[in-house]
C-alpha positions as CSV (number, residue, x, y, z in Angstrom):
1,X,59.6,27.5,31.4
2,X,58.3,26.3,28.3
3,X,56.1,23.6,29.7
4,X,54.9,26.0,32.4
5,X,54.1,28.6,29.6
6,X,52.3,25.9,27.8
7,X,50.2,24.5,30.6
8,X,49.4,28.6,31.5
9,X,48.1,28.9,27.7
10,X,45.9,26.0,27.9
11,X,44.5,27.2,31.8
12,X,43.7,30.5,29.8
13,X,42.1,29.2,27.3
14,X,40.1,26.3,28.6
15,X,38.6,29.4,31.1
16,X,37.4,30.6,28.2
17,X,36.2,27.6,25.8
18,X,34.5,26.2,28.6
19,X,32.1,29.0,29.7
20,X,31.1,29.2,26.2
21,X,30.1,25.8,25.7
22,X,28.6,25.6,29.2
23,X,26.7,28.8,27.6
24,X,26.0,27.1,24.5
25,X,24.6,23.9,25.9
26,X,22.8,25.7,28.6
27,X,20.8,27.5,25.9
28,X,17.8,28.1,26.4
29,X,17.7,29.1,30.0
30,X,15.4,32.2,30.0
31,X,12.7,34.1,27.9
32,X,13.3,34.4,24.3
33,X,12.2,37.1,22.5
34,X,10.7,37.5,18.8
35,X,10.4,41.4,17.6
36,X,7.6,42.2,15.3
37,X,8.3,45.4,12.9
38,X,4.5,45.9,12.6
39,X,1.5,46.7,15.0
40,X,-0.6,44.0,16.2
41,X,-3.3,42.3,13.2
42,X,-0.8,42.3,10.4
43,X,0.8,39.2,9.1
44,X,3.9,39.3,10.6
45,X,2.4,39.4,14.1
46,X,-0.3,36.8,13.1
47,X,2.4,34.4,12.2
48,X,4.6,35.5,15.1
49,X,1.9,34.6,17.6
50,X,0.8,31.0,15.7
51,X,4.1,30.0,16.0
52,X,4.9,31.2,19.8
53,X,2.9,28.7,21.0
54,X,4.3,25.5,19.2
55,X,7.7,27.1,20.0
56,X,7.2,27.8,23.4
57,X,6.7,24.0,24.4
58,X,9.8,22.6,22.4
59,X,11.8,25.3,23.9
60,X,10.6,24.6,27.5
61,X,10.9,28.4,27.9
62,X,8.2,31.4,27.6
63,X,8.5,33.5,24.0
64,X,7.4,36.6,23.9
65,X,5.9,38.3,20.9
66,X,7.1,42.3,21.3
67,X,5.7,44.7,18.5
68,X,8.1,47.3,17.9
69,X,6.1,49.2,14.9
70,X,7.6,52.5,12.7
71,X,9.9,53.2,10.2
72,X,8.5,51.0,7.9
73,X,9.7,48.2,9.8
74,X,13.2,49.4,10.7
75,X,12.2,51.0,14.6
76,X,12.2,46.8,15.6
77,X,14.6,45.6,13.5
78,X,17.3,48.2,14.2
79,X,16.2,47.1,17.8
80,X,16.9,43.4,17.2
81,X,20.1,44.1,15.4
82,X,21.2,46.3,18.4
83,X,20.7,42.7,20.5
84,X,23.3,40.0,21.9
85,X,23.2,37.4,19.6
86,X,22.5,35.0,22.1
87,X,19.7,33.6,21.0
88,X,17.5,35.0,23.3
89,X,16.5,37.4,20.5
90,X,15.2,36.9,17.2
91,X,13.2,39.1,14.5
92,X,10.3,37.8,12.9
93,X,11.5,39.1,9.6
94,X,9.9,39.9,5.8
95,X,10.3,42.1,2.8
96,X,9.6,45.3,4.6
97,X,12.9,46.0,7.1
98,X,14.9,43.7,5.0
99,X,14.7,44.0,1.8
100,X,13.2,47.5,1.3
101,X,13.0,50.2,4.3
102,X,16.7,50.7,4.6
103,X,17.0,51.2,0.9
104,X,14.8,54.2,1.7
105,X,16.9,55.8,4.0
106,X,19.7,57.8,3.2
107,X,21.5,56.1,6.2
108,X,20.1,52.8,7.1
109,X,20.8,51.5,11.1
110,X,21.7,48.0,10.1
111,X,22.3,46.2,7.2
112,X,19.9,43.9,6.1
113,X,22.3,40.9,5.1
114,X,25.6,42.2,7.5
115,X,23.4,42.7,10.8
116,X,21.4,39.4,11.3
117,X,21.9,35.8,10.6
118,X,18.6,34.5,8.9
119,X,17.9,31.1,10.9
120,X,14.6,29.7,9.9
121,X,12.4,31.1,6.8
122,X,8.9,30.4,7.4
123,X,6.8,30.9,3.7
124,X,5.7,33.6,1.6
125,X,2.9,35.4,1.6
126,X,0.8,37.2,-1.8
127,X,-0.5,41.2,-1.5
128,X,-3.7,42.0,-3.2
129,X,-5.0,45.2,-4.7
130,X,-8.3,45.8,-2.9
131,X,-11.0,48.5,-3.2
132,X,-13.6,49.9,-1.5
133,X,-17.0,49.0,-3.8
134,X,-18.3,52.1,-4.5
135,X,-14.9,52.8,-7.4
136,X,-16.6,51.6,-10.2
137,X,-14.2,48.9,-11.6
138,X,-13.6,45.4,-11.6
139,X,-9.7,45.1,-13.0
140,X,-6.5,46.1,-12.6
141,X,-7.1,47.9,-16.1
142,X,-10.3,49.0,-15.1
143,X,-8.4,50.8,-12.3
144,X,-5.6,52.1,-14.4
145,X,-8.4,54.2,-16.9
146,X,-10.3,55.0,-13.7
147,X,-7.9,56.8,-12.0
148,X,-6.5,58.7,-14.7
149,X,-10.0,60.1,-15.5
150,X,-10.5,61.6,-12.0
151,X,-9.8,65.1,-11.5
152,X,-8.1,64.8,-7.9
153,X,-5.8,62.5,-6.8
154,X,-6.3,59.3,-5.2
155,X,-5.2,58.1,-2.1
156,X,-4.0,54.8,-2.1
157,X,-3.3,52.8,1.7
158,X,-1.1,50.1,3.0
159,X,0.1,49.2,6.2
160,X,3.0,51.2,6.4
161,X,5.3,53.3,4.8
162,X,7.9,51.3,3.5
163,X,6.0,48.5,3.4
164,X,6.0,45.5,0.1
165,X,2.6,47.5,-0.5
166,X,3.4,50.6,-0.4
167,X,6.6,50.2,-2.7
168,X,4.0,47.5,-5.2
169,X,2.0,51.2,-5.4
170,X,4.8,53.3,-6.2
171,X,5.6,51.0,-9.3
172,X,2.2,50.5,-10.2
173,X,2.0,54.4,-9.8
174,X,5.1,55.3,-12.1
175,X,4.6,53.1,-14.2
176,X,1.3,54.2,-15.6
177,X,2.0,57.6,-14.4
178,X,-0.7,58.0,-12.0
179,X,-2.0,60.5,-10.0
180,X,-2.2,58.6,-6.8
181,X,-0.9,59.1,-3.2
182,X,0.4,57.1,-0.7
183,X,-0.9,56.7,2.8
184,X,1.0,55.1,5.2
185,X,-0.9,53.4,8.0
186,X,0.4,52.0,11.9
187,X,-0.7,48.5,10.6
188,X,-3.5,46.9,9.0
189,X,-6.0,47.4,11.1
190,X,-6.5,51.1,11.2
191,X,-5.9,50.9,7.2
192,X,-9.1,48.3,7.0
193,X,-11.1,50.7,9.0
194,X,-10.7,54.0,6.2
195,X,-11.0,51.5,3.7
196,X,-14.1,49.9,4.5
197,X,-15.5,53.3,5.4
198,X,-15.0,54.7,2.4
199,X,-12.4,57.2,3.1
200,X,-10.1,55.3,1.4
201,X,-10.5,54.3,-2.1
202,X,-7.9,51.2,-2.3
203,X,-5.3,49.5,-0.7
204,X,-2.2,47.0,-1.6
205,X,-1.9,45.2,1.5
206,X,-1.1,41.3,2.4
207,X,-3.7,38.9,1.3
208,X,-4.8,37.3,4.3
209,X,-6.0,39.9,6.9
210,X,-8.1,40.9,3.9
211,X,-10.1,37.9,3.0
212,X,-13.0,38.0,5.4
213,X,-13.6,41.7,4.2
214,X,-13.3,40.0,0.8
215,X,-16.0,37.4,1.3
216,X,-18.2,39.3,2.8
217,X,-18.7,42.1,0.6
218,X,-17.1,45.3,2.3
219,X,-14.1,45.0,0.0
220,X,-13.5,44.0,-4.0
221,X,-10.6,42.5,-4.5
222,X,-9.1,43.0,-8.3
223,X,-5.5,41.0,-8.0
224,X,-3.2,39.2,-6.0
225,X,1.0,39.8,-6.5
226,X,1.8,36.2,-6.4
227,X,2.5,34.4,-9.7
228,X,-0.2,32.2,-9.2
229,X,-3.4,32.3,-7.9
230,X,-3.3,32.2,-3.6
231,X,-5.4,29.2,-2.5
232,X,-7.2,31.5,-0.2
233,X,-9.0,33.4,-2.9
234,X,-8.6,31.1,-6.0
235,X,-11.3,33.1,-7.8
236,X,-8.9,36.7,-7.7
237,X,-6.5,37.0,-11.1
238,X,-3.0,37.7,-10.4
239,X,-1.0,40.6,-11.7
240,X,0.2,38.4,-14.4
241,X,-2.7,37.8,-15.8
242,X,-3.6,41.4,-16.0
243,X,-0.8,42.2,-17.9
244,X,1.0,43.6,-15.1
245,X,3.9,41.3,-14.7
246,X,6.1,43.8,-13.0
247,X,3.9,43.9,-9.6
248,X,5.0,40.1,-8.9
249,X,5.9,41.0,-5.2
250,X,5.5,38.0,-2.2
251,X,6.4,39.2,1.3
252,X,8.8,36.3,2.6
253,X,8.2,35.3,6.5
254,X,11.3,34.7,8.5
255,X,12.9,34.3,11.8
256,X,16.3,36.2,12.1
257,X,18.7,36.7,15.1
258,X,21.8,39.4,15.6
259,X,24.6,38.8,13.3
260,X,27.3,36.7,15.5
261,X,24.7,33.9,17.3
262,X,26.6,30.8,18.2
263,X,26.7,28.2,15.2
264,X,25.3,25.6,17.3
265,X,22.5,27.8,19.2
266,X,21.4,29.0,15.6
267,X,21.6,25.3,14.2
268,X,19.8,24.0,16.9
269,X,17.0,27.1,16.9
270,X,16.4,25.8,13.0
271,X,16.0,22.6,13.9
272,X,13.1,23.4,16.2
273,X,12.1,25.3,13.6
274,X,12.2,22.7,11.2
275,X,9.9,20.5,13.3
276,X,7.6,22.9,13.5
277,X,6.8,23.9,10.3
278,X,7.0,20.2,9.4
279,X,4.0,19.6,11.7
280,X,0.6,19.1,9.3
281,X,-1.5,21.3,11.5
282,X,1.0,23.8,11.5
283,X,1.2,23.7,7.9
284,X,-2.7,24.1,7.3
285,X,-2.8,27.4,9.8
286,X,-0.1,28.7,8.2
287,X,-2.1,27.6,4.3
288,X,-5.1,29.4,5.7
289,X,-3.4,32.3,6.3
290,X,-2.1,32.1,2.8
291,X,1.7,31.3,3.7
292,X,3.2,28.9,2.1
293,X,6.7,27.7,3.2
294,X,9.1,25.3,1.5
295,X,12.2,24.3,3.5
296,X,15.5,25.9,3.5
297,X,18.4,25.7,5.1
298,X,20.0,28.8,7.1
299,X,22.7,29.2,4.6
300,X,19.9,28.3,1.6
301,X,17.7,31.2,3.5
302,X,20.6,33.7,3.8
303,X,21.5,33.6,0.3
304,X,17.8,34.1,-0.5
305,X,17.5,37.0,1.4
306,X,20.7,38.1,-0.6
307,X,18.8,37.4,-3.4
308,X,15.9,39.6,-2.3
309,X,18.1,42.2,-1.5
310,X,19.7,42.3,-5.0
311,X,16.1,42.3,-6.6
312,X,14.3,44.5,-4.6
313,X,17.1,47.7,-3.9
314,X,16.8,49.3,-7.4
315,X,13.3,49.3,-7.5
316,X,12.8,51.1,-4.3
317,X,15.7,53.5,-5.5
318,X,13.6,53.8,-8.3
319,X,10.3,54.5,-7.1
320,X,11.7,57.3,-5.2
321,X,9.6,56.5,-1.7
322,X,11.5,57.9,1.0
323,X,11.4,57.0,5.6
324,X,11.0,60.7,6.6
């Protein structure tokens, strides 16, 4: 009986080992899908689309880009949390639905470290503070005594609520105890088009989608968040130079699947990855857009985004900005 019982436990149990790695090796064998939390134009779904492509041909399989905007990024990541984590579904992740939007709900749909395993981070990505040229000033300063001068308040854009801009404002805002507003936009694109019309008076939105408004004249840009100067605009101070050191704020650019993904499906989904971003005209698309990457592990990018979590919570506590 007690060989009989043995050879039983090892029929059960290579039925199920063997199915799994048959699942695992198999992989991929259909579509894969990368959510985007924002509407099409931002840089999350600029980023999400350069890569697809690239992706798409190491894969041998189609990848579809599916914008899944609202809730200040937490409609598509909820979404992609919700998923198998077969690695047939990953989120094109950043600072918005991870590190700040559940922090401004009283009860958050996923947690941002618990619900997802981050697999492959991609680069960061500077904000600026840009106006519309008829407000007078030329500074971060110059902005600061500007708007405290005017007798109604000021509406301020990004695009979205719960977005790294919109929580950069509501710092910038208490800080120097401002009479400004926040307006929360579907994206960047409808945000640009108050803004350059004039019914907006400034943004804080991502650097790049704003540079060819920049150049040409339709938009003055004052400051960028990174701690240094972005390649992209080398001529724009950053906050640190204008002696606002507490607006240092980079939106990080990731790819993130369901918590639970098979080890080796994840591993070999980074690895991809890897040779990807390692490819030199990858690299300069990515540089023009003002990303810049550096390489990281998936246990070096998980502990980041602890990281980011750790920083970022009590400021958006603090500032008070709430997902209706």
């Amino acid at each position: 009986m007690s060989r009989l019982h043995s050879l039983l436990v090892c029929m059960v149990v290579g039925a199920t080992v063997v199915p799994q790695m048959a699942n695992a090796q198999a992989w991929p064998s259909k579509p894969v899908r990368v959510i985007v939390t924002f509407a099409p134009g931002g840089s999350s779904d600029v980023v999400a689309r350069l890569i697809s492509g690239p992706l798409q041909q190491k894969l041998g399989q189609t990848v579809i880009v599916d914008n899944k905007p609202g809730g200040g990024g937490t409609i598509g990541a909820a979404e992609a949390a919700r998923s198998k984590p077969d690695g047939y579904t990953f989120l094109l992740s950043n600072s918005a639905p991870i590190s700040i939007s559940p922090f401004m709900l009283d009860k958050p749909p996923y947690d941002p470290v618990k619900s997802f395993n981050h697999v492959s981070y991609i680069g960061s990505v500077a904000n600026v503070f840009v106006l519309h040229p008829s407000v007078p000033v030329k500074s971060l300063k110059e902005l600061i005594t500007w708007a405290k001068v005017q007798k109604e308040p000021i509406n301020y854009g990004s695009g979205g609520i719960g977005s790294i801009g919109h929580i950069i404002g509501e710092v910038f805002k208490n800080e120097h105890k401002l009479a400004i507003e926040h307006i929360g936009y579907k994206g960047s694109t409808p945000m640009h088009t108050d803004l350059i019309g004039g019914r907006l008076k400034f943004a804080i939105d991502t650097l790049p989608q704003n540079v060819p408004y920049m150049q040409d004249g339709r938009l003055r840009a004052i400051a960028v968040t990174s701690p240094k100067r972005a390649g992209i605009s080398p001529d724009v101070p950053t906050v640190i130079e204008a002696g606002q050191p507490r607006l240092v704020a980079e939106n990080f650019l990731g790819l993130s699947s369901p918590a639970g993904i098979a080890p080796d499906v994840a591993s070999r989904f980074h690895a991809v990855m890897a040779e990807i971003l390692a490819d030199p005209g990858i690299v300069k698309k990515l540089e023009d857009l003002g990303v810049y990457g550096r390489k990281m592990s998936i246990a070096e990018f998980n502990a980041f985004v602890g990281k980011q979590v750790f920083d970022w919570a009590p400021l958006v506590k603090a500032s008070g900005a709430k997902l209706n």
